[in-house]
Kinemage of the C-alpha trace (Angstrom):
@kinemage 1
@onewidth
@group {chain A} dominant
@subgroup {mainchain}
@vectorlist {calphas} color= white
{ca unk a 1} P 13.231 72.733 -61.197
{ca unk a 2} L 12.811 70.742 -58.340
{ca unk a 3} L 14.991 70.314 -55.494
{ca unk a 4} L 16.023 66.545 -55.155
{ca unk a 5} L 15.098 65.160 -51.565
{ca unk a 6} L 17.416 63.177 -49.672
{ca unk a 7} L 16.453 60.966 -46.420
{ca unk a 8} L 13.640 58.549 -46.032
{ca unk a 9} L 9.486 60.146 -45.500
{ca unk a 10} L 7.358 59.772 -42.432
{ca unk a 11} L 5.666 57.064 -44.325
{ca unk a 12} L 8.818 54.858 -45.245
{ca unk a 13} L 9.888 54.909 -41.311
{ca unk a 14} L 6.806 54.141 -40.225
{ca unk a 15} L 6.641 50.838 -42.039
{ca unk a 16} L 10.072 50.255 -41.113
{ca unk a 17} L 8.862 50.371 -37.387
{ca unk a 18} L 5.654 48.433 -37.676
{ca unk a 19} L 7.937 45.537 -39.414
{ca unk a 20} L 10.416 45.945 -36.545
{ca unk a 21} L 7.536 45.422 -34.343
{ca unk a 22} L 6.139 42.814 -35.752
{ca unk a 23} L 9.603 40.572 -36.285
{ca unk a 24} L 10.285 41.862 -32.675
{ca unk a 25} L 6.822 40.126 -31.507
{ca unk a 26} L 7.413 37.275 -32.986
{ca unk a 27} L 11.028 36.649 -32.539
{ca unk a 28} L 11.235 37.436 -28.768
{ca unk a 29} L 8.952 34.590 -26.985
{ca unk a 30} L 10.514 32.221 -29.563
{ca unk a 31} L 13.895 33.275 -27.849
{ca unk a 32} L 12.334 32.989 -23.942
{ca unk a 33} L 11.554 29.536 -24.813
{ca unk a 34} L 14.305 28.813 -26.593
{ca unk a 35} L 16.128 29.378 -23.479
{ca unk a 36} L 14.168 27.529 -21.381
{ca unk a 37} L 14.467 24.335 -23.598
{ca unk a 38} L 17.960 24.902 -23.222
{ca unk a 39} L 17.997 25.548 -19.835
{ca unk a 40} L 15.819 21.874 -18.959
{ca unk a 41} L 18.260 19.785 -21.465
{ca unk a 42} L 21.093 21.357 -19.475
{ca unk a 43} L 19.611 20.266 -16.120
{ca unk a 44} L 18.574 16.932 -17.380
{ca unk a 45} L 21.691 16.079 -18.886
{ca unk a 46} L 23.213 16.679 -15.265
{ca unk a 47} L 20.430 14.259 -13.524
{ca unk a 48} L 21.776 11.637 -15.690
{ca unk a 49} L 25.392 12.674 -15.668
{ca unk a 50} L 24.745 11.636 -11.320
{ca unk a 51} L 22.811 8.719 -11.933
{ca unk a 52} L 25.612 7.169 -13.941
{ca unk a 53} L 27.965 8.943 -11.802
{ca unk a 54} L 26.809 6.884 -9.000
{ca unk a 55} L 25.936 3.673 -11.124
{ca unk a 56} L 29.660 3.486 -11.580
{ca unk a 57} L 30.993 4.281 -8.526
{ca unk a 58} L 28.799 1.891 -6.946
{ca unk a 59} L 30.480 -0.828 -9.191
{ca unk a 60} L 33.839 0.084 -8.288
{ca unk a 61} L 33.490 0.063 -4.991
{ca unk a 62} L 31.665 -2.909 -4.595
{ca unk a 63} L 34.476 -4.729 -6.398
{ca unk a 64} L 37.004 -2.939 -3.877
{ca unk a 65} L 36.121 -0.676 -0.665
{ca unk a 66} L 39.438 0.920 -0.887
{ca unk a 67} L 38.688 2.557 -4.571
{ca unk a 68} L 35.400 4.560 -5.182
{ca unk a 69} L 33.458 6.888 -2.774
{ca unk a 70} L 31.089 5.512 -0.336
{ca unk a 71} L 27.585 7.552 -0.762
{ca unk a 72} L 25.421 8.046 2.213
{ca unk a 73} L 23.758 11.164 1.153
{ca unk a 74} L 22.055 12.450 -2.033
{ca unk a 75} L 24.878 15.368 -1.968
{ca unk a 76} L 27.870 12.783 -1.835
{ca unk a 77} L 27.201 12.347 -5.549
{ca unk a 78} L 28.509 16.061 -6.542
{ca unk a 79} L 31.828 14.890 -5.400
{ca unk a 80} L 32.396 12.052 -8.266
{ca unk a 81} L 31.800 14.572 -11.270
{ca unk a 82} L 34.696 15.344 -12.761
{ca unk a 83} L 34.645 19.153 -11.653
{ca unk a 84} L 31.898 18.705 -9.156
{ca unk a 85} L 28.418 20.253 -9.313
{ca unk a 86} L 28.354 23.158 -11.720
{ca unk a 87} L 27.707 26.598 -9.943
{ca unk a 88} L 23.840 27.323 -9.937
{ca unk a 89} L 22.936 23.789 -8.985
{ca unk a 90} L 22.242 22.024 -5.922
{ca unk a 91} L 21.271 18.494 -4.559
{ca unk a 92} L 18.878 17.824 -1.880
{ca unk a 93} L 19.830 16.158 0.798
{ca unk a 94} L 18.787 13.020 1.483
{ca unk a 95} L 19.756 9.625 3.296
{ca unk a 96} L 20.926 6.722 0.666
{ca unk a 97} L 20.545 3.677 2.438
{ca unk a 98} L 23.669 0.734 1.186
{ca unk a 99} L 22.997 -1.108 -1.724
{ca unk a 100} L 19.523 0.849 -2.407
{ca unk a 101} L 18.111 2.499 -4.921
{ca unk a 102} L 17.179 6.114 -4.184
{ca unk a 103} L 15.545 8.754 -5.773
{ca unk a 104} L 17.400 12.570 -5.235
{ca unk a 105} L 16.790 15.770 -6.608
{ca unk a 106} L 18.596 18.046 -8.501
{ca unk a 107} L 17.801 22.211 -8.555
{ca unk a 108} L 19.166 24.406 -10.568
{ca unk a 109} L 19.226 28.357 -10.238
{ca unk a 110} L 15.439 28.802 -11.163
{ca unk a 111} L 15.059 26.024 -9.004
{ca unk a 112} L 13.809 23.738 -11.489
{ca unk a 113} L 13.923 20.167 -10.381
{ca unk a 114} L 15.215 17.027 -11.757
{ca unk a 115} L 15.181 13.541 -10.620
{ca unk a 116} L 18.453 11.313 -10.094
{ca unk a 117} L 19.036 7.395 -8.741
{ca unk a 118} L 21.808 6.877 -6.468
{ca unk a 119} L 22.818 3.644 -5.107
{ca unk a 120} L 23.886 3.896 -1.673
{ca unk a 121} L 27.575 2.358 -0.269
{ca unk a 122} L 29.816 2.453 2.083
């Protein structure tokens, strides 16, 4: 009589490993960009979180000085989010001249930029 085996053969790991791999090759870069996309919505979804940020503060203000914040700089922006600029990110700074449109930028930690309008107040 024969013995009965128990365990897997050389044969049955080794295409066990070469699907692995394969799943592994494919699945991983799918991931890296998946992150990426994520991380690009994330950082243009704050852009436009400051340009309305600013759209609104500049129509407060302009109905009453005393309310609103005036904005002089590209960073003065950070300070009208709710919880300010989220850690990772950073404005560059950047003179806002009153009552003009200007163009600021946005990094975040992979210093990725993004573009923002901010109308300038006092």
């Amino acid at each position: 009589m024969h013995k009965a085996q128990s365990g897997f053969n050389i044969l049955e790991l080794v295409v066990v490993l070469v699907v692995l791999a394969v799943l592994g090759a494919i699945a991983i870069p799918k991931l890296m960009r998946l992150k990426a996309t994520e991380k690009a919505v994330e950082l243009k979804e704050l852009s436009t979180s400051l340009t309305t940020a600013s759209a609104a503060n500049y129509k407060i203000r302009k109905q009453d000085n005393k309310k609103g914040m005036a904005i002089l700089n590209c960073t003065d922006v950070a300070k009208l989010l709710p919880n300010s600029l989220p850690e990772g990110y950073a404005i560059i700074s950047g003179v806002v001249s009153t009552s003009a449109d200007t163009t600021c930028t946005v990094l975040n930690k992979e210093r990725t930029k993004a573009s923002f309008v901010v109308k300038g107040i006092n």
